[in-house]
C-alpha positions as CSV (number, residue, x, y, z in Angstrom):
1,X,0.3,-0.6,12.5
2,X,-2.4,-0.6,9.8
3,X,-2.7,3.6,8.4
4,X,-6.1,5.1,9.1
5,X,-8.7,5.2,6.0
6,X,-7.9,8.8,5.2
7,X,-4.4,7.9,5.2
8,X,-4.7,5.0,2.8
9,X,-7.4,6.8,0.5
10,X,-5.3,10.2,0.5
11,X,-2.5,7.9,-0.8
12,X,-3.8,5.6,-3.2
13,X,-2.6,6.3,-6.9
14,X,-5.8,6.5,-8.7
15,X,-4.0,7.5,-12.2
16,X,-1.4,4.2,-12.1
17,X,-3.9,1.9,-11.0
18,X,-6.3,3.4,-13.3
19,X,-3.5,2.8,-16.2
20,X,-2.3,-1.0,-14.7
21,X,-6.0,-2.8,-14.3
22,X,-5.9,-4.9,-17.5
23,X,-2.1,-5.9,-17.2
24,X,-2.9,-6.1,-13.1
25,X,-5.6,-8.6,-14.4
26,X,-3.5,-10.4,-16.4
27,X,-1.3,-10.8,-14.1
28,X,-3.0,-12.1,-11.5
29,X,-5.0,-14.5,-13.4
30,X,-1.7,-16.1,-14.2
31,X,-0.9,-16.4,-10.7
32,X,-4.5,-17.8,-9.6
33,X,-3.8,-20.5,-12.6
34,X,-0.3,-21.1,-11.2
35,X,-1.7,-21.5,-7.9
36,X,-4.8,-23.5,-8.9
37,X,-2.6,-26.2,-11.1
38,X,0.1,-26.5,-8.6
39,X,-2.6,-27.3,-6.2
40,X,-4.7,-29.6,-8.0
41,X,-1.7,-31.8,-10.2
42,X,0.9,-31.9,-6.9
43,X,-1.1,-32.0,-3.6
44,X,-4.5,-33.4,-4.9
45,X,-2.5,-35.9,-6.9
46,X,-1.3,-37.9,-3.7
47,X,-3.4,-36.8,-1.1
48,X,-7.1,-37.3,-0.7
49,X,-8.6,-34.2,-0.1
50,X,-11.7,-34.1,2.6
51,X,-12.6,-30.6,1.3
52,X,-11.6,-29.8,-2.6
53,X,-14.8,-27.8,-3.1
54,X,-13.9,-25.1,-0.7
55,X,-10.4,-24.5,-2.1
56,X,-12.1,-24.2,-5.6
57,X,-14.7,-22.0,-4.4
58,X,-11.5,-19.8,-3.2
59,X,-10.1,-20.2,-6.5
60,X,-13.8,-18.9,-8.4
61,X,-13.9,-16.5,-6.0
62,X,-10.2,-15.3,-6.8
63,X,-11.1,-14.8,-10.2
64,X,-14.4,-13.4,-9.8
65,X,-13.1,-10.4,-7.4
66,X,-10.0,-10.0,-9.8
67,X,-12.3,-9.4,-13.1
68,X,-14.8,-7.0,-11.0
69,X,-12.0,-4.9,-9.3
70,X,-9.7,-4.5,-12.9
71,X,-13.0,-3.4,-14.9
72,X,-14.1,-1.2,-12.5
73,X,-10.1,0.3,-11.9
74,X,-10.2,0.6,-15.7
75,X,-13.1,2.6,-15.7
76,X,-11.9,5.0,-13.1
77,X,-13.3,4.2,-10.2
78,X,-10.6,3.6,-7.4
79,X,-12.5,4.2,-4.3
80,X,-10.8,2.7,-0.7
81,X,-14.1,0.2,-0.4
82,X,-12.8,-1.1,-3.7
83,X,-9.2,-1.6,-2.7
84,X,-10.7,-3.0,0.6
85,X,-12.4,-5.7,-1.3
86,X,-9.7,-6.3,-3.7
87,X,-6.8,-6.9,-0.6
88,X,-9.6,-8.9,1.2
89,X,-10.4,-11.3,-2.7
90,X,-6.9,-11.4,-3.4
91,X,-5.1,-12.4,-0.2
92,X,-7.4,-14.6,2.1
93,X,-8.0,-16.8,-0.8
94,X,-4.8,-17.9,-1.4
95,X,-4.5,-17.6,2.6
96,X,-6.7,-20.5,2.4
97,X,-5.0,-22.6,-0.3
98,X,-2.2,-21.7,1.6
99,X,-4.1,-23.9,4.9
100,X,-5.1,-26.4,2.3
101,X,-1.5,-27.4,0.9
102,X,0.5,-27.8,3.8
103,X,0.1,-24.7,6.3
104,X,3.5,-22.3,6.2
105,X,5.4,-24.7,4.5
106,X,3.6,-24.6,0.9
107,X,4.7,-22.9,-2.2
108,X,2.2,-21.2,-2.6
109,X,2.9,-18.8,0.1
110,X,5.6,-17.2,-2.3
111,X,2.6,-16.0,-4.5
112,X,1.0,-14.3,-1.6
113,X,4.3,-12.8,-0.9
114,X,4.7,-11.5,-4.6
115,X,0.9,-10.4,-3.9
116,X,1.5,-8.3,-1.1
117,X,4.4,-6.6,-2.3
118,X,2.9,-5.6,-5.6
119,X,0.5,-3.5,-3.4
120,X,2.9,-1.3,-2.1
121,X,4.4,-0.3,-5.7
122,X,1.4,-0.2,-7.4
123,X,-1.6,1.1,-4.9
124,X,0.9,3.1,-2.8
125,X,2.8,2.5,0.2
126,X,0.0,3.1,2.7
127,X,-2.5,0.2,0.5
128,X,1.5,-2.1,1.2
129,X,1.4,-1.5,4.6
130,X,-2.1,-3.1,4.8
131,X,-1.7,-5.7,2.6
132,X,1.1,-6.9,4.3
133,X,-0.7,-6.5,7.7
134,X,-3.8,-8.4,6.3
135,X,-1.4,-11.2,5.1
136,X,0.7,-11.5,7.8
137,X,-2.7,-11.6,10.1
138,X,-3.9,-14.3,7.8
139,X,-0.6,-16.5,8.0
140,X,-0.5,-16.1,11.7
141,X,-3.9,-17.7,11.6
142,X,-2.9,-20.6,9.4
143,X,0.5,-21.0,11.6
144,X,-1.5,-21.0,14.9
145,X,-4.0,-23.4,13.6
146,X,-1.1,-26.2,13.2
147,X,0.8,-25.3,16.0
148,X,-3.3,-26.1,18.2
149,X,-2.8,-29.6,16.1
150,X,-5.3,-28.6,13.1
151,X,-3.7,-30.3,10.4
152,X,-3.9,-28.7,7.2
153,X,-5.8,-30.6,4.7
154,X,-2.7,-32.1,2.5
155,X,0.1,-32.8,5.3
156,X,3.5,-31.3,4.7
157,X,5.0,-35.2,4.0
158,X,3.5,-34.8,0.1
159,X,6.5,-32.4,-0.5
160,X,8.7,-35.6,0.1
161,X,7.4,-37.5,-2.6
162,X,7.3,-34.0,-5.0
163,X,10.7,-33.4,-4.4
């Protein structure tokens, strides 16, 4: 059950958050690059994309949300809107590239696992508890969309020639 909005914004650790938004940033971007090479050098290699824009426009928009939410942390301003946007423009667009590289079996689904986790010991356990319910919404989504016979846009078969 996701908390209530007093809940989460009664329990949200300004100060820490405040203190961890460059290193958060940092961080992050690392994991966006990780994601974004992994993505374009393994599946894009041997698969013919239909849609590469989109998952780089997921990828922009990863990095944009990241550098908007870290300044404005660092400058004090940890409000629950802000937290809202930064679970939504951290974990639904590596839910996507998640879609894109081969549905629940991709790697990349360990990053958004490391991302939702990180919530919970640096927001608070209330902001873990959503970010975990907003990914685990968002995987169910990518898990019922192959199991309806929407293929995701690199089939799970590349992972046989990268292994």
């Amino acid at each position: 059950m996701v908390p209530r909005l007093a809940t989460l914004a009664a329990g949200l650790r300004r100060d820490g958050v405040r203190q961890a938004a460059y290193a958060l940033l940092i961080l992050r971007v690392v994991e966006g690059l990780a994601a974004w090479v992994l993505f374009n050098e393994v599946f894009l290699a041997h698969v013919r994309h239909p849609y590469p824009w989109l998952v780089h426009v997921a990828f922009l928009l990863y990095f944009a949300v990241n550098l908007f939410v870290a300044l404005r942390y660092h400058a004090g301003e940890v409000s629950l809107p802000l937290v809202a946007l930064d679970l939504l423009g951290n974990l639904l667009p590596l839910s996507l590239v998640i879609a894109a590289s081969g549905g629940i079996a991709s790697p990349i689904l360990l990053l958004l696992l490391l991302k939702m986790f990180a919530y919970a010991f640096i927001f608070g356990p209330e902001c873990g508890v959503a970010s975990i319910a907003i990914g685990a919404g968002s995987l169910t989504l990518v898990a019922a969309g192959h199991a309806f016979g929407l293929q995701a846009f690199v089939p799970i078969s590349v992972y046989a020639c990268w292994c």
